[in-house]
PDBQT receptor file of N, H, CA, C and O in Angstrom, charges set to zero:
ATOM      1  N   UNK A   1     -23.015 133.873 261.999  1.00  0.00    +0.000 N 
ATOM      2  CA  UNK A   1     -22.999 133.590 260.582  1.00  0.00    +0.000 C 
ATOM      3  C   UNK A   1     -24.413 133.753 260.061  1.00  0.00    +0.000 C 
ATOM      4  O   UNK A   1     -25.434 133.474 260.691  1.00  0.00    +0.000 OA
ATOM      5  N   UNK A   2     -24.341 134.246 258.818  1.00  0.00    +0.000 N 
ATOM      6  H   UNK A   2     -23.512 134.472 258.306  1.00  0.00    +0.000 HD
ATOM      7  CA  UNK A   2     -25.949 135.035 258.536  1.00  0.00    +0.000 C 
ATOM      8  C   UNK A   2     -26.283 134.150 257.455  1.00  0.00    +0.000 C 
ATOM      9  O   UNK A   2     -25.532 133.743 256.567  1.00  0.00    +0.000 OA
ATOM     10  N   UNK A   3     -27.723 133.855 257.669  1.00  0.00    +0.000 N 
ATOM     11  H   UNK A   3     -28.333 134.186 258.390  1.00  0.00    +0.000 HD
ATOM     12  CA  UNK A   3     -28.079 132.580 256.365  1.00  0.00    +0.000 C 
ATOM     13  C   UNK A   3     -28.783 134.009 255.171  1.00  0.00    +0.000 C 
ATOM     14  O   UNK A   3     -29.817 134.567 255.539  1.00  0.00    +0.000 OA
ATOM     15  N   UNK A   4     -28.220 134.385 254.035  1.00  0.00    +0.000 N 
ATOM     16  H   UNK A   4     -27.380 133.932 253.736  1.00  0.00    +0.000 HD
ATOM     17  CA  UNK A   4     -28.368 134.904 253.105  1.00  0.00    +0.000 C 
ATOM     18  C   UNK A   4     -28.818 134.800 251.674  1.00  0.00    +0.000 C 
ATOM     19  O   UNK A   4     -29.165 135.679 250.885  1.00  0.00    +0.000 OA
ATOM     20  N   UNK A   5     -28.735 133.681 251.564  1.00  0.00    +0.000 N 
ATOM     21  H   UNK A   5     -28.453 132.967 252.205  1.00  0.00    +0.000 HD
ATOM     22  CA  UNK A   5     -29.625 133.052 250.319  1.00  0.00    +0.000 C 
ATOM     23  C   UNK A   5     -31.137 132.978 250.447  1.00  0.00    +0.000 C 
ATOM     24  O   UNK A   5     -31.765 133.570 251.325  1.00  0.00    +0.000 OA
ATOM     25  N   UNK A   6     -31.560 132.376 249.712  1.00  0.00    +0.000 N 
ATOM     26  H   UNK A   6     -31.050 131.895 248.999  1.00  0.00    +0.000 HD
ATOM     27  CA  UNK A   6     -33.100 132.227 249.657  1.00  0.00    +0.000 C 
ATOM     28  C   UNK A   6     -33.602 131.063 249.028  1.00  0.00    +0.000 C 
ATOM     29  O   UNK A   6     -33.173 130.885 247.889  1.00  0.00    +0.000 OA
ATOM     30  N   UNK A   7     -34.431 130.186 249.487  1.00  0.00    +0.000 N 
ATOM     31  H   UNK A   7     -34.780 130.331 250.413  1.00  0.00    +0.000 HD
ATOM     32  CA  UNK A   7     -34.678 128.871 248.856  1.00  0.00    +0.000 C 
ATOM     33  C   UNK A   7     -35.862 129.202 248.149  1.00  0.00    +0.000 C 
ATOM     34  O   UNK A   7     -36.781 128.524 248.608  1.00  0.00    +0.000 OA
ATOM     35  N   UNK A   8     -36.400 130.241 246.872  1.00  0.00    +0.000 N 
ATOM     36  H   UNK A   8     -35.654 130.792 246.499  1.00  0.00    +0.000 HD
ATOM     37  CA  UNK A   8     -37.766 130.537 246.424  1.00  0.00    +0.000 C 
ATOM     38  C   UNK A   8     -37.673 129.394 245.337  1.00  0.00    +0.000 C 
ATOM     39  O   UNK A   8     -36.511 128.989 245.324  1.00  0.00    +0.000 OA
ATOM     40  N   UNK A   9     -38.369 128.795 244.522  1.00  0.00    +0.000 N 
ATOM     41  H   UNK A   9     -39.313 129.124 244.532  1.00  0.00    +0.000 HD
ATOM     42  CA  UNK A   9     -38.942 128.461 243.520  1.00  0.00    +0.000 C 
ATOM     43  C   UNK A   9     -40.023 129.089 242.605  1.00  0.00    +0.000 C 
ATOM     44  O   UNK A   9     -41.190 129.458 242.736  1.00  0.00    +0.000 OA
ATOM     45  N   UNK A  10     -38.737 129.023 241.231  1.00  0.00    +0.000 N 
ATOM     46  H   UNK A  10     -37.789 128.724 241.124  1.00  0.00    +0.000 HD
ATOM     47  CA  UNK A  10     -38.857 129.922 239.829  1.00  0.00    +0.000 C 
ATOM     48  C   UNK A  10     -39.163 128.830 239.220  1.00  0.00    +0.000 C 
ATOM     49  O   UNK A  10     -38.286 127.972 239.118  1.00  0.00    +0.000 OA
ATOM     50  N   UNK A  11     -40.411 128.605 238.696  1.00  0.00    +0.000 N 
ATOM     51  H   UNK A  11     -41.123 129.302 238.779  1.00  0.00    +0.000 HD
ATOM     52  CA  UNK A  11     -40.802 127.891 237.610  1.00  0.00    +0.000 C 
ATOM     53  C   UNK A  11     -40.627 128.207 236.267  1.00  0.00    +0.000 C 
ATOM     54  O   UNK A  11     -40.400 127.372 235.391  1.00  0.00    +0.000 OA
ATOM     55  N   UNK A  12     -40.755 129.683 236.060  1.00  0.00    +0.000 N 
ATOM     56  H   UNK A  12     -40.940 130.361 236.771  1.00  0.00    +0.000 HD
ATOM     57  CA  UNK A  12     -41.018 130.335 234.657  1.00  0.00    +0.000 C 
ATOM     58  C   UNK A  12     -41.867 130.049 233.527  1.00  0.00    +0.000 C 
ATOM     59  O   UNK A  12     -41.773 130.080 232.300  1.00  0.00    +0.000 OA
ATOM     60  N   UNK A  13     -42.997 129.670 234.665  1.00  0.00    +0.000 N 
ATOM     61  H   UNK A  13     -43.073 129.645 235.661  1.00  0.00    +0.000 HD
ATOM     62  CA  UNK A  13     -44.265 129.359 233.132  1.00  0.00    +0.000 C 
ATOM     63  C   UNK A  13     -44.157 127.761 233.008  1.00  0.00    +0.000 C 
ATOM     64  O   UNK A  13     -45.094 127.058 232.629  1.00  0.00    +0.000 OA
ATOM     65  N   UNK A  14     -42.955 127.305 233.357  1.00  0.00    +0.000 N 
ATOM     66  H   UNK A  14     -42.193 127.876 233.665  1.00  0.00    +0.000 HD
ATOM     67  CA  UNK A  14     -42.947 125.667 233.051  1.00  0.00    +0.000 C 
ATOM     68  C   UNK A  14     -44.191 124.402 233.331  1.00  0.00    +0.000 C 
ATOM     69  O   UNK A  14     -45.266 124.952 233.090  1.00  0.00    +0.000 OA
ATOM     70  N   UNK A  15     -44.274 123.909 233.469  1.00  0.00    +0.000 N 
ATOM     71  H   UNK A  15     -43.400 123.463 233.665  1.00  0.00    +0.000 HD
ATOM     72  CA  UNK A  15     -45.050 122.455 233.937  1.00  0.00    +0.000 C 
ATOM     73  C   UNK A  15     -44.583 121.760 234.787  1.00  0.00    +0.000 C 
ATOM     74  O   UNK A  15     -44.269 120.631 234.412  1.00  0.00    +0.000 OA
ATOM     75  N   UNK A  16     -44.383 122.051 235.999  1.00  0.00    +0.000 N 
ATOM     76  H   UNK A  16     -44.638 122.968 236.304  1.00  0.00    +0.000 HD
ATOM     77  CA  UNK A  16     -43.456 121.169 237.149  1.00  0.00    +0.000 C 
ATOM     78  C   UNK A  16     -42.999 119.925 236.895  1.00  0.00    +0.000 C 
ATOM     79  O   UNK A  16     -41.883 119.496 237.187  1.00  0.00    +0.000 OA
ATOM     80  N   UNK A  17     -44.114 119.191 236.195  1.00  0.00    +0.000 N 
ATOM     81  H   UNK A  17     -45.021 119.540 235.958  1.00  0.00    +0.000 HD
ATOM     82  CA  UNK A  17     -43.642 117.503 236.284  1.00  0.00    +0.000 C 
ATOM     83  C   UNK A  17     -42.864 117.704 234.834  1.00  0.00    +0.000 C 
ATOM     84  O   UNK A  17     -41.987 116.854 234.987  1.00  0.00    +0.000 OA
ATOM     85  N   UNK A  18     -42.661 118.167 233.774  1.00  0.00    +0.000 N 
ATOM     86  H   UNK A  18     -43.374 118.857 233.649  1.00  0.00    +0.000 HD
ATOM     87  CA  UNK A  18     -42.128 117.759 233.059  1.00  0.00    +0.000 C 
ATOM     88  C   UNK A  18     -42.945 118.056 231.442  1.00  0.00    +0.000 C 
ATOM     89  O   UNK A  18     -42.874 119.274 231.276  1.00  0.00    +0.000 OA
ATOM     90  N   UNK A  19     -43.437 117.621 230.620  1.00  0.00    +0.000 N 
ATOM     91  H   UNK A  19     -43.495 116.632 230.754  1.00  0.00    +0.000 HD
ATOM     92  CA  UNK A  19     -43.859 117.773 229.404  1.00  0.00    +0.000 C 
ATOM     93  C   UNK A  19     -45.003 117.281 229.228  1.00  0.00    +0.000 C 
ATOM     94  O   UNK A  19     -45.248 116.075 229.185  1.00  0.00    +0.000 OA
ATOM     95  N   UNK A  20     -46.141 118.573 229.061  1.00  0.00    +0.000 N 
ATOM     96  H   UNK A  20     -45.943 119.552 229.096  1.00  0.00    +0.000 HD
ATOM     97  CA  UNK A  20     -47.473 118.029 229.393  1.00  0.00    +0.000 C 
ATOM     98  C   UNK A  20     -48.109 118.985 227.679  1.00  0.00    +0.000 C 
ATOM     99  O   UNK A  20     -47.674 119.861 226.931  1.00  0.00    +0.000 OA
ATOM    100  N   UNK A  21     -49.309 118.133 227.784  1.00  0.00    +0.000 N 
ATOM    101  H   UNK A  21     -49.662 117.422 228.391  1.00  0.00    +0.000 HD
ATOM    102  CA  UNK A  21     -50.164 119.273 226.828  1.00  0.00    +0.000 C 
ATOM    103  C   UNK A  21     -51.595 119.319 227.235  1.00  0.00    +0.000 C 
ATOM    104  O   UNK A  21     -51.881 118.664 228.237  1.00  0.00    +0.000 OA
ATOM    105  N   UNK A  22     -52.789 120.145 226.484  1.00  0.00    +0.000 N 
ATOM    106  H   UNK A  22     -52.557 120.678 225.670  1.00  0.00    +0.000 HD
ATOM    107  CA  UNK A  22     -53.959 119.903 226.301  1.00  0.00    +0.000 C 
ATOM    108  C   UNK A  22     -54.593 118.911 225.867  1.00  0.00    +0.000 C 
ATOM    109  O   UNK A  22     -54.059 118.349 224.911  1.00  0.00    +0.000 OA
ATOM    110  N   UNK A  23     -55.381 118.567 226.167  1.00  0.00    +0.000 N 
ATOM    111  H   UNK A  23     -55.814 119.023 226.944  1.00  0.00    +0.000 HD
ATOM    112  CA  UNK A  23     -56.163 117.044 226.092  1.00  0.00    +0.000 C 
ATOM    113  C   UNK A  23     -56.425 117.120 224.096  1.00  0.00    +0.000 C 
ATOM    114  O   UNK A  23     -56.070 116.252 223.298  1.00  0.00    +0.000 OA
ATOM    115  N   UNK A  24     -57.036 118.257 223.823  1.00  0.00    +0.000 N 
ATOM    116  H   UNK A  24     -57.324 118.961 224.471  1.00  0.00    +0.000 HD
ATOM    117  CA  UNK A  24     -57.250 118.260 222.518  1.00  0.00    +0.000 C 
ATOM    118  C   UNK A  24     -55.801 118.503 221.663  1.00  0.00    +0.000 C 
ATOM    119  O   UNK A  24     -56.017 119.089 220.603  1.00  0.00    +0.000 OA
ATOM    120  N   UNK A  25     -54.532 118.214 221.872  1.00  0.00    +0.000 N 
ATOM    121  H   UNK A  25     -54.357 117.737 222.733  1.00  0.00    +0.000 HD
ATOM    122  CA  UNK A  25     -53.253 118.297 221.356  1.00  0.00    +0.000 C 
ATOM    123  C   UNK A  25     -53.450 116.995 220.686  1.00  0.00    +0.000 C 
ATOM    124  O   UNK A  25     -53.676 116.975 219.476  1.00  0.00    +0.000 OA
ATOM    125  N   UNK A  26     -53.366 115.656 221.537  1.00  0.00    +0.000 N 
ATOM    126  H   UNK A  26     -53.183 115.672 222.520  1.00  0.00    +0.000 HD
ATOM    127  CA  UNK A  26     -53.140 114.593 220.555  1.00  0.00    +0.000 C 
ATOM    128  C   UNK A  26     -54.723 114.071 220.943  1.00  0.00    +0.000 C 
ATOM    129  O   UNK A  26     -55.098 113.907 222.104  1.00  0.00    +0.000 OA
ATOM    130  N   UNK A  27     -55.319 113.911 220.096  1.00  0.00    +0.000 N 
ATOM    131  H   UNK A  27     -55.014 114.044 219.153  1.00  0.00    +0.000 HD
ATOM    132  CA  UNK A  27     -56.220 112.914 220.197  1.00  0.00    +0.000 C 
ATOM    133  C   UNK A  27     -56.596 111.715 219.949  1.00  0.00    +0.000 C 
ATOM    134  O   UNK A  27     -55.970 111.273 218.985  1.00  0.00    +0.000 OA
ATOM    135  N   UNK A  28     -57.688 110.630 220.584  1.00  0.00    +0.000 N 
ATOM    136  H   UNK A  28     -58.196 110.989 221.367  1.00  0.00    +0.000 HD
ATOM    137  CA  UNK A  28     -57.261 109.453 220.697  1.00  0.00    +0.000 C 
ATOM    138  C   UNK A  28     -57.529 109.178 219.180  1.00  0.00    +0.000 C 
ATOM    139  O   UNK A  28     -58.125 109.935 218.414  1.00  0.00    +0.000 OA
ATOM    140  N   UNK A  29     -56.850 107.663 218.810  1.00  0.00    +0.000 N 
ATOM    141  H   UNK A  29     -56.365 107.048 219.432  1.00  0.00    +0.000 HD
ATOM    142  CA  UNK A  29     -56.494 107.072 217.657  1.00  0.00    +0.000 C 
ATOM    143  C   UNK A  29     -57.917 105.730 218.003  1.00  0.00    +0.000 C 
ATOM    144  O   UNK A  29     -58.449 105.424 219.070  1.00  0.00    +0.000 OA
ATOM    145  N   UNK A  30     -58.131 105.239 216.680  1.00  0.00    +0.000 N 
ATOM    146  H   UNK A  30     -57.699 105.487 215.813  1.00  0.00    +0.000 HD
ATOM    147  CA  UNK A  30     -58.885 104.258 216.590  1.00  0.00    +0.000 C 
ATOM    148  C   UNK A  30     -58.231 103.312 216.816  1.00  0.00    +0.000 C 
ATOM    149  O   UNK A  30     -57.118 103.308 216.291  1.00  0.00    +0.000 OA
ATOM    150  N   UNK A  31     -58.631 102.086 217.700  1.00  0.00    +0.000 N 
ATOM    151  H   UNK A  31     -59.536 102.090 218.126  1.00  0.00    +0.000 HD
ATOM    152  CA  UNK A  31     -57.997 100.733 217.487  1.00  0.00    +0.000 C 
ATOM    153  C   UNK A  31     -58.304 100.469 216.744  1.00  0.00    +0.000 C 
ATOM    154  O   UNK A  31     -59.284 100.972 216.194  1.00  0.00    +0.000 OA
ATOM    155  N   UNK A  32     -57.350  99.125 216.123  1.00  0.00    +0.000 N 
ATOM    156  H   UNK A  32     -56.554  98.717 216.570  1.00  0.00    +0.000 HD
ATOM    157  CA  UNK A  32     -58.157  98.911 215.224  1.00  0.00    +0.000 C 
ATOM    158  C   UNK A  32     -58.264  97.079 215.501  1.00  0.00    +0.000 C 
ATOM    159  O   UNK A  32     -58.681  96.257 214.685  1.00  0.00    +0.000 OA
ATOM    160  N   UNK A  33     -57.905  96.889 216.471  1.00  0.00    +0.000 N 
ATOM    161  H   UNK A  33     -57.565  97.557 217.134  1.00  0.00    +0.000 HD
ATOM    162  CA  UNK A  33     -57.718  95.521 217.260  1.00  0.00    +0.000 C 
ATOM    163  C   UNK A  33     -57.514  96.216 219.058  1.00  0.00    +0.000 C 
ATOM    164  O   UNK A  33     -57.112  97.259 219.574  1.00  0.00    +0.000 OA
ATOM    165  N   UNK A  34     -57.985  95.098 219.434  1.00  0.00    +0.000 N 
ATOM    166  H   UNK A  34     -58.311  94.251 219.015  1.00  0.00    +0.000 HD
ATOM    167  CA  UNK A  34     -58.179  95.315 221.096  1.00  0.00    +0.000 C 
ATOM    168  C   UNK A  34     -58.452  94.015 221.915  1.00  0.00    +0.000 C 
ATOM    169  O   UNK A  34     -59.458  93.307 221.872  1.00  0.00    +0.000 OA
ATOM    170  N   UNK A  35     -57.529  93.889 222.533  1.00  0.00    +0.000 N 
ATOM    171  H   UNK A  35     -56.712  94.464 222.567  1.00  0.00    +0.000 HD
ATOM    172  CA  UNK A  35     -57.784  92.196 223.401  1.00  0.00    +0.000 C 
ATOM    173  C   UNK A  35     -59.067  92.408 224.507  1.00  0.00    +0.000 C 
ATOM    174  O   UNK A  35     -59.689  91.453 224.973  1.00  0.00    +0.000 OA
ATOM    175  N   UNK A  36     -59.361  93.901 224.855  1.00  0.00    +0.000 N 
ATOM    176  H   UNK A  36     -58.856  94.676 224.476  1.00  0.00    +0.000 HD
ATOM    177  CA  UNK A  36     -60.177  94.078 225.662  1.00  0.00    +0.000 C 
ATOM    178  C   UNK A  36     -61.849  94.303 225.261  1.00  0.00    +0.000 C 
ATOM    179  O   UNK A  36     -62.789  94.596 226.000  1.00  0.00    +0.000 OA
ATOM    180  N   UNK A  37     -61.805  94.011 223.606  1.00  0.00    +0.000 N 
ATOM    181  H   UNK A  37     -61.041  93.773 223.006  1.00  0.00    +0.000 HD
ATOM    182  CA  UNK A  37     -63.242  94.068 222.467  1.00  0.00    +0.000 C 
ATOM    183  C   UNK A  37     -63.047  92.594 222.677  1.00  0.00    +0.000 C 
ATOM    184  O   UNK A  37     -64.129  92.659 223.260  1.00  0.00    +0.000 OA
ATOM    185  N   UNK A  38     -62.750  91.468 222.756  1.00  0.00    +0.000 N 
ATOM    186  H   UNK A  38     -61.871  91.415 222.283  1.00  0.00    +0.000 HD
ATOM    187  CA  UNK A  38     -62.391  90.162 222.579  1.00  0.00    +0.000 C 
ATOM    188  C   UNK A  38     -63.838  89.388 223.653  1.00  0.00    +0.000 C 
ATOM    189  O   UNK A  38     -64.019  89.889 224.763  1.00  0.00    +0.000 OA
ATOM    190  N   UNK A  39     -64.610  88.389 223.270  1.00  0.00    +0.000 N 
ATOM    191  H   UNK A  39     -64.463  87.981 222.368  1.00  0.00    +0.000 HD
ATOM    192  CA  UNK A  39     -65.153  87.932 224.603  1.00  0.00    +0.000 C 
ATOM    193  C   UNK A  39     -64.137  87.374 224.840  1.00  0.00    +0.000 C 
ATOM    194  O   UNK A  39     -63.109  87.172 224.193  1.00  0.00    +0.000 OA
ATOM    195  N   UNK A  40     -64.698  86.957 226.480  1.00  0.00    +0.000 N 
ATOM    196  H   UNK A  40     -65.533  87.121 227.005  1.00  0.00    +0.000 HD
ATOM    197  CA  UNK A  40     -64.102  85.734 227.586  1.00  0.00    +0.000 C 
ATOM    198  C   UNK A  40     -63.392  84.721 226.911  1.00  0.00    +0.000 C 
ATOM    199  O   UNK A  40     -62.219  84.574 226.568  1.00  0.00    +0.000 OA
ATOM    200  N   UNK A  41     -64.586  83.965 226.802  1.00  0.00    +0.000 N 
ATOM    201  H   UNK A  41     -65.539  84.085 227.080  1.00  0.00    +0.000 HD
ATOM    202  CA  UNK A  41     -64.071  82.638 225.997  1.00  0.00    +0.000 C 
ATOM    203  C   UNK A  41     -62.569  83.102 224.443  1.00  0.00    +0.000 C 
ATOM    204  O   UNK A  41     -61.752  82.192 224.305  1.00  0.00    +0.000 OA
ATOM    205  N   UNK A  42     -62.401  84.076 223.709  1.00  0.00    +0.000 N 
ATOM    206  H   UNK A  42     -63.064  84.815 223.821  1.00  0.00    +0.000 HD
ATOM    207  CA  UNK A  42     -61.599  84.317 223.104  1.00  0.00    +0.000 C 
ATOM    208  C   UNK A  42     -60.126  84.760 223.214  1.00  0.00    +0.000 C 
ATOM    209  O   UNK A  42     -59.108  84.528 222.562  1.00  0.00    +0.000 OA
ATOM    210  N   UNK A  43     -60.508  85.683 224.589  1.00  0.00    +0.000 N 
ATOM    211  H   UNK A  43     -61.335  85.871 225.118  1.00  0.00    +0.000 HD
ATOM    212  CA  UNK A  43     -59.709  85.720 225.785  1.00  0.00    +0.000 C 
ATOM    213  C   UNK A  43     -58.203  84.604 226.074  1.00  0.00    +0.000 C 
ATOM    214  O   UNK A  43     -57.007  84.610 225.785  1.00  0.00    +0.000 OA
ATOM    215  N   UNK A  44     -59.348  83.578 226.943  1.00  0.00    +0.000 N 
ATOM    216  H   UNK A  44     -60.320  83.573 227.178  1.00  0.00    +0.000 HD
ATOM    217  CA  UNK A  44     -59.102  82.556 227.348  1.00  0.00    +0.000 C 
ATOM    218  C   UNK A  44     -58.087  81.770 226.508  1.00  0.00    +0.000 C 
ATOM    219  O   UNK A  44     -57.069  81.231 226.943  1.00  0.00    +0.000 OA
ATOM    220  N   UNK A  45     -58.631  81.790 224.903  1.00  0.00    +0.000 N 
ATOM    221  H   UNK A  45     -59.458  82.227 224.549  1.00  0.00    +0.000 HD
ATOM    222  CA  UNK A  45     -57.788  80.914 223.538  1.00  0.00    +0.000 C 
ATOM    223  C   UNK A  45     -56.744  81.549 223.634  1.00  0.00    +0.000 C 
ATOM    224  O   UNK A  45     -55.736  80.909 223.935  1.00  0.00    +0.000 OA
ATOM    225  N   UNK A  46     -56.634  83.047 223.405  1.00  0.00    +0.000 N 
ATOM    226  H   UNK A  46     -57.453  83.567 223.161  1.00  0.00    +0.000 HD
ATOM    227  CA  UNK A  46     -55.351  83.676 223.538  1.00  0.00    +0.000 C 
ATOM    228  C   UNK A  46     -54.492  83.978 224.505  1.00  0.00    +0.000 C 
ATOM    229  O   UNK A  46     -53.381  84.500 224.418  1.00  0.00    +0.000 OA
ATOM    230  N   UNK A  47     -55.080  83.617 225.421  1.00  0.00    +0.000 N 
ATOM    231  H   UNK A  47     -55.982  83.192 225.491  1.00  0.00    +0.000 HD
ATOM    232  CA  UNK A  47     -54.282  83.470 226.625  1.00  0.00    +0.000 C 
ATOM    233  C   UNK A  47     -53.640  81.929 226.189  1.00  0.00    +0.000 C 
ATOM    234  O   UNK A  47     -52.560  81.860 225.603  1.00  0.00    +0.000 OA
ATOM    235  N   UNK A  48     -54.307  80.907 226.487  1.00  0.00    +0.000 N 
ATOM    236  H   UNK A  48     -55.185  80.963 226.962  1.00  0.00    +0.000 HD
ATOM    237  CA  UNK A  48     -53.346  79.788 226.218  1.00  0.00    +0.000 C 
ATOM    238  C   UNK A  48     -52.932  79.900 224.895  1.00  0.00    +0.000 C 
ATOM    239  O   UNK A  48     -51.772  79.519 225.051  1.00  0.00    +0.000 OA
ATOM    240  N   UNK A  49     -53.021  80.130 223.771  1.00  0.00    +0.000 N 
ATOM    241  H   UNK A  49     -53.963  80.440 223.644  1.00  0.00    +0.000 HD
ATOM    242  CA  UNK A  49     -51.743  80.249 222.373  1.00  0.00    +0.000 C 
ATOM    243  C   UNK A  49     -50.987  80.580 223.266  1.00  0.00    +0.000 C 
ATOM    244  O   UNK A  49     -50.548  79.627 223.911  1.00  0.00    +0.000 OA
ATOM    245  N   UNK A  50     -50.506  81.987 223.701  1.00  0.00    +0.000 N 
ATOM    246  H   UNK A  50     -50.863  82.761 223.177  1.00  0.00    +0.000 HD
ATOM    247  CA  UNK A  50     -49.629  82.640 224.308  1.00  0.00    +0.000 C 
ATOM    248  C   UNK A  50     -48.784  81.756 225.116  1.00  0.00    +0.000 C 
ATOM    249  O   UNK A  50     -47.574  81.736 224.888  1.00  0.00    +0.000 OA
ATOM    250  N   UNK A  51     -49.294  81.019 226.040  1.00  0.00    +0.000 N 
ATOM    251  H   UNK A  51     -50.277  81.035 226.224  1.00  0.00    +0.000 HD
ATOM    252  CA  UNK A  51     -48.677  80.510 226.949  1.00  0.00    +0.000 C 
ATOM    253  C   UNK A  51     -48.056  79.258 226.182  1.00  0.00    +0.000 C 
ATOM    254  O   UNK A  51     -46.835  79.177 226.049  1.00  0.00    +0.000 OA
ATOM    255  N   UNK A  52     -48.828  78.380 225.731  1.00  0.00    +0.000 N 
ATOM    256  H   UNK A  52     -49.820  78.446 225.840  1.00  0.00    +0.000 HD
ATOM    257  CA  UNK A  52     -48.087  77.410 225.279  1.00  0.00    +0.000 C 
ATOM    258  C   UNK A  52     -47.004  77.765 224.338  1.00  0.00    +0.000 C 
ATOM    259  O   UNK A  52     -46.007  77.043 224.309  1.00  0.00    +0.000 OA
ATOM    260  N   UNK A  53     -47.118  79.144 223.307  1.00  0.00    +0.000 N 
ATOM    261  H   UNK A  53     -47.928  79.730 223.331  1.00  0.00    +0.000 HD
ATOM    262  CA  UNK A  53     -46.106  79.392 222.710  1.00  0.00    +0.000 C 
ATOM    263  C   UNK A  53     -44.751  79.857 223.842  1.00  0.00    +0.000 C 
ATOM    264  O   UNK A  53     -43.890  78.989 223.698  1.00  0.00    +0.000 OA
ATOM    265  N   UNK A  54     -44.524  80.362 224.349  1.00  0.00    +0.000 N 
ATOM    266  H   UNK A  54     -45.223  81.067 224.466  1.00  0.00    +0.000 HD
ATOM    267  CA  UNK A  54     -43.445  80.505 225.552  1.00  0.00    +0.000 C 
ATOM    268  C   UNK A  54     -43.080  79.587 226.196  1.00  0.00    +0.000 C 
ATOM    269  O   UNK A  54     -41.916  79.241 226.397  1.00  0.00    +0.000 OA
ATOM    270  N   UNK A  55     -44.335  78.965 226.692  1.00  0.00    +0.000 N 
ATOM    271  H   UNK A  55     -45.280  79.246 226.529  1.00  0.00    +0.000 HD
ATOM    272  CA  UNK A  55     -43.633  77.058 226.907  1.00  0.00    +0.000 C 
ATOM    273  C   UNK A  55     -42.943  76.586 225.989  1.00  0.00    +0.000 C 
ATOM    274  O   UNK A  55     -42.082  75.864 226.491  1.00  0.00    +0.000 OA
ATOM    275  N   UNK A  56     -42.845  76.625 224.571  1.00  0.00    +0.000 N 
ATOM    276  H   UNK A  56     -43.545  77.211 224.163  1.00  0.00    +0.000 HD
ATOM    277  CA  UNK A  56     -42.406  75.751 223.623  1.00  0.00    +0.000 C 
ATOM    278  C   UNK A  56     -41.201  76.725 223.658  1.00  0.00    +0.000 C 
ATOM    279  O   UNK A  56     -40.360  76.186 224.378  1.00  0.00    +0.000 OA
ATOM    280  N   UNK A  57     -40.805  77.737 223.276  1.00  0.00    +0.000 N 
ATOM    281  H   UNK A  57     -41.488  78.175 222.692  1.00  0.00    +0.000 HD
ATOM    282  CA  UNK A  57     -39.667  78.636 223.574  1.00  0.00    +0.000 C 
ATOM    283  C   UNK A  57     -38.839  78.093 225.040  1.00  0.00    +0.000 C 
ATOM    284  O   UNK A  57     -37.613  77.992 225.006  1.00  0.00    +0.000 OA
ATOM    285  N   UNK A  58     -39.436  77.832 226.026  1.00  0.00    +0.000 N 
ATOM    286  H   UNK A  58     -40.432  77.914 226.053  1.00  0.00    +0.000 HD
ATOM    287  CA  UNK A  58     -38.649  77.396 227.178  1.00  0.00    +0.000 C 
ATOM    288  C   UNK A  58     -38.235  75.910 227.397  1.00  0.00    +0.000 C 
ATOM    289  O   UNK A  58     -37.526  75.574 228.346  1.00  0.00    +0.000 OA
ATOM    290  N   UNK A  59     -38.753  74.972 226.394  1.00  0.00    +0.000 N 
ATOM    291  H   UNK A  59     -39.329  75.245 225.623  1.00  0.00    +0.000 HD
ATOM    292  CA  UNK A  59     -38.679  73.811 226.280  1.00  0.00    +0.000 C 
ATOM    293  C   UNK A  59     -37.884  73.275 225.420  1.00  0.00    +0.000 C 
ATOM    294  O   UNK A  59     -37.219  72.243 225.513  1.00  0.00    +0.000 OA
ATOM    295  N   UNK A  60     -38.004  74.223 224.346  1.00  0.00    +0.000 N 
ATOM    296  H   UNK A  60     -38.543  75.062 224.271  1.00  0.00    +0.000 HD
ATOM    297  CA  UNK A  60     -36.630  73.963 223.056  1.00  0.00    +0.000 C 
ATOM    298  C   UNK A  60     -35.113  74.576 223.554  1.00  0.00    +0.000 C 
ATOM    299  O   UNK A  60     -34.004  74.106 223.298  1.00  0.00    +0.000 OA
ATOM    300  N   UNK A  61     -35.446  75.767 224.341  1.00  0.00    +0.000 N 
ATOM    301  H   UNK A  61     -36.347  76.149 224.549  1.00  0.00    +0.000 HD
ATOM    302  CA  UNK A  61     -33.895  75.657 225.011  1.00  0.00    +0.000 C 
ATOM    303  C   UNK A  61     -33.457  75.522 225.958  1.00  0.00    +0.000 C 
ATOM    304  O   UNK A  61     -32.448  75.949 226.518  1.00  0.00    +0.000 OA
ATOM    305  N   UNK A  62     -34.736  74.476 226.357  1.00  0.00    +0.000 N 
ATOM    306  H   UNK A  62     -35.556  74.128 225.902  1.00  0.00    +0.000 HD
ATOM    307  CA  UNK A  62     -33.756  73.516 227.786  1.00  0.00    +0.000 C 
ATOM    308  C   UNK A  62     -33.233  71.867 227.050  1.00  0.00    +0.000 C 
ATOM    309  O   UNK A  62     -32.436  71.087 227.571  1.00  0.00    +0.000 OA
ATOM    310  N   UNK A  63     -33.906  71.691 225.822  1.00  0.00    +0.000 N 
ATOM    311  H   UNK A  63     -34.554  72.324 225.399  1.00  0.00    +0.000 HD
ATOM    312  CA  UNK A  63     -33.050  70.383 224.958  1.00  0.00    +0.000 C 
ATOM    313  C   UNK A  63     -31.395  70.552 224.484  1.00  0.00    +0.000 C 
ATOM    314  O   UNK A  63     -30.827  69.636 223.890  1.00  0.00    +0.000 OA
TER     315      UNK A  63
C-alpha cells in the first residue's frame, strides 16, 4: 500500500498565529489614569477601598 499524499504546509502569505499587524498600525493611546502612576502609600488606600468594598458585597449577602 503506497503512502501518496503529502503533508506540505501552504500558508499563502498568512500570519501563522492568526491576526497580527505593524507596530505603527495602532498606536499607543494616552492614559489618562493609571494605578501603576499611583505612589505606594495610594496604592495601598486603593487596595483596601477595594477590598473592604467586596467584603461589604460578601457580607450583605450572607445576612
Amino acid at each position: 500500500m503506497a503512502h501518496t499524499h503529502t503533508h506540505e504546509d501552504h500558508h499563502h502569505g498568512h500570519a501563522p498565529h492568526g491576526h497580527s499587524h505593524a507596530p505603527h498600525a495602532h498606536p499607543a493611546q494616552a492614559a489618562h489614569w493609571s494605578i501603576l502612576r499611583m505612589p505606594v502609600p495610594g496604592r495601598l488606600l486603593a487596595a483596601l477601598a477595594v477590598s473592604a468594598c467586596l467584603w461589604a458585597v460578601v457580607w450583605l449577602a450572607m445576612r
